[in-house]
C-alpha positions as CSV (number, residue, x, y, z in Angstrom):
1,X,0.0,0.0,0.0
2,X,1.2,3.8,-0.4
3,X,-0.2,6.8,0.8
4,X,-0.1,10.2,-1.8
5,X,-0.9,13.1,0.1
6,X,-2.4,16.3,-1.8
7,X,-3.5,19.5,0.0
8,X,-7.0,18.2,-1.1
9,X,-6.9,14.2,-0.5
10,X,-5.1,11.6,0.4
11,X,-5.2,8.7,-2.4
12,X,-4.3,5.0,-1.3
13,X,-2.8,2.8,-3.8
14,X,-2.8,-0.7,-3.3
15,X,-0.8,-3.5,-5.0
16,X,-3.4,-6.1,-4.9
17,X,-5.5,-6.1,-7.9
18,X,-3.9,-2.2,-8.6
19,X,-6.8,-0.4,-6.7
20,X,-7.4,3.1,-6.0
21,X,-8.9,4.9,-3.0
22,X,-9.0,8.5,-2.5
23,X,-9.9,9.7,1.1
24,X,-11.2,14.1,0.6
25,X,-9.8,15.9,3.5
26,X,-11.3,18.6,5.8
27,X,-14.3,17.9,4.2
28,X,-18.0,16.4,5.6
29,X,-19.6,13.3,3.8
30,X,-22.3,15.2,1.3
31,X,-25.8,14.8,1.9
32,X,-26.4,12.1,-0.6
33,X,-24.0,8.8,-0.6
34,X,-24.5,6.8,-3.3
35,X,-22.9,3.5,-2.0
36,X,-19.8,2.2,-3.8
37,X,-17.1,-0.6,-2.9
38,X,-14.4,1.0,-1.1
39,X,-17.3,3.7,0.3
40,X,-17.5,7.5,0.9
41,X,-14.0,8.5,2.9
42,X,-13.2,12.1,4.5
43,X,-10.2,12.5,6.8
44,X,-8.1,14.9,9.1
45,X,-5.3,15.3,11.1
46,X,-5.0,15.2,14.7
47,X,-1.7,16.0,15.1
48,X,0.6,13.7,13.0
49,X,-2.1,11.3,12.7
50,X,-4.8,10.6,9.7
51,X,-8.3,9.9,11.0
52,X,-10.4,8.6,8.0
53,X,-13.9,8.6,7.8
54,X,-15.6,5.9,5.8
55,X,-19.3,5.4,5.1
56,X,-21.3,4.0,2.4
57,X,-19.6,0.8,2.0
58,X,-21.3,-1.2,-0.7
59,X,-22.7,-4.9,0.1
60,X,-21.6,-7.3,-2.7
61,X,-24.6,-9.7,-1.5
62,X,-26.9,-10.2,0.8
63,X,-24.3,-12.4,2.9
64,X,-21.8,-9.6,2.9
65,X,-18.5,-10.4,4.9
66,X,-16.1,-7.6,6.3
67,X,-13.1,-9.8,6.9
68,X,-11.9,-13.9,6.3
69,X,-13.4,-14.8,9.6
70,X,-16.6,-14.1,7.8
71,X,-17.9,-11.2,10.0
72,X,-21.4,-9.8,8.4
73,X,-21.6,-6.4,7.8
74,X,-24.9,-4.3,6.1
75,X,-24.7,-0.5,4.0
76,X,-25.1,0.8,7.8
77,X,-21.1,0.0,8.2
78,X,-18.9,3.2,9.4
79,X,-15.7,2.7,9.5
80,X,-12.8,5.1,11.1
81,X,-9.0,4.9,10.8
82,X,-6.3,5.9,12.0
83,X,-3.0,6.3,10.6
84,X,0.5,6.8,11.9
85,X,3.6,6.9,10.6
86,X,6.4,5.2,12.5
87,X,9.7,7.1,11.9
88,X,12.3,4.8,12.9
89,X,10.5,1.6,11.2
90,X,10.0,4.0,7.9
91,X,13.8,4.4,8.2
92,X,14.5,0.8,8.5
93,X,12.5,0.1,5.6
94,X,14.0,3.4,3.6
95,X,18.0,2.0,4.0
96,X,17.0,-1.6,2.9
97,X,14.9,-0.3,0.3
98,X,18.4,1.7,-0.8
99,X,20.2,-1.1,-0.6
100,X,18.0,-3.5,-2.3
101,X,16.2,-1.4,-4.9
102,X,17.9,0.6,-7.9
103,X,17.9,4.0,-7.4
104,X,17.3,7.5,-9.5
105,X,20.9,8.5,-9.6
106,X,21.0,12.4,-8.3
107,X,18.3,11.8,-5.6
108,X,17.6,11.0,-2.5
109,X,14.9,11.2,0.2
110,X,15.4,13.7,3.3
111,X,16.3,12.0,6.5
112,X,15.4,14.8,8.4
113,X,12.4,15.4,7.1
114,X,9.2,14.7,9.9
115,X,6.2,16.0,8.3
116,X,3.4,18.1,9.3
117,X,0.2,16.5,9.2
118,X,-1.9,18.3,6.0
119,X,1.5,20.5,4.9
120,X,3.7,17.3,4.4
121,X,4.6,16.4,1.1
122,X,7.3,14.3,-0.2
123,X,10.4,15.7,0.0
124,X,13.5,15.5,-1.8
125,X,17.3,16.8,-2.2
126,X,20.1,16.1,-4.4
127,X,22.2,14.0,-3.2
């Protein structure tokens, strides 16, 4: 999974089946959710971390399961998340990830760089 963060939204990519989720921050849910797989998301910051707001979650079938242990769930579902990242694991993961995986030559990531909840963006220096 990765996390892009825009002044506007937050947009999830995940690697199984090359999904897409966007998540509208600092927004409410409108009025009117038309249900939809992955659901109507909203988010903030509190602090450093991303609370997402999810509603609307589309039931495939009557039978509808959440999870693999086959918990039911209805269009009622609300879901809220939280997100956090952890800077010494990210760092772990960021020097094997150098080590293991070819690099743009010129460019590196900032190791001092801590974010700022809805100002961060990815930032980069030469190296």
């Amino acid at each position: 999974m990765q996390m892009l963060q825009q002044p506007h939204q937050i947009t999830i990519l995940y690697s199984q089946d090359h999904e897409v989720r966007r998540v509208r921050l600092n927004q409410p849910h409108p009025a009117q959710v038309t249900p939809s797989w992955y659901g109507e998301s909203v988010g903030h910051y509190e602090g450093d971390t991303l609370v997402g707001d999810t509603v609307g979650i589309k039931t495939a079938r009557p039978a509808a399961m959440i999870d693999m242990y086959g918990t039911p769930y209805t269009q009622a579902l609300h879901v809220v998340e939280r997100y956090r990242l952890d800077y010494e694991a990210a760092k772990e993961a960021q020097e094997r990830a150098g080590k293991e995986n070819v690099r743009v030559p010129g460019w590196a990531p900032d190791p001092n760089y801590r974010g700022k909840g809805s100002n961060s963006r990815s930032r980069m220096k030469a190296s």
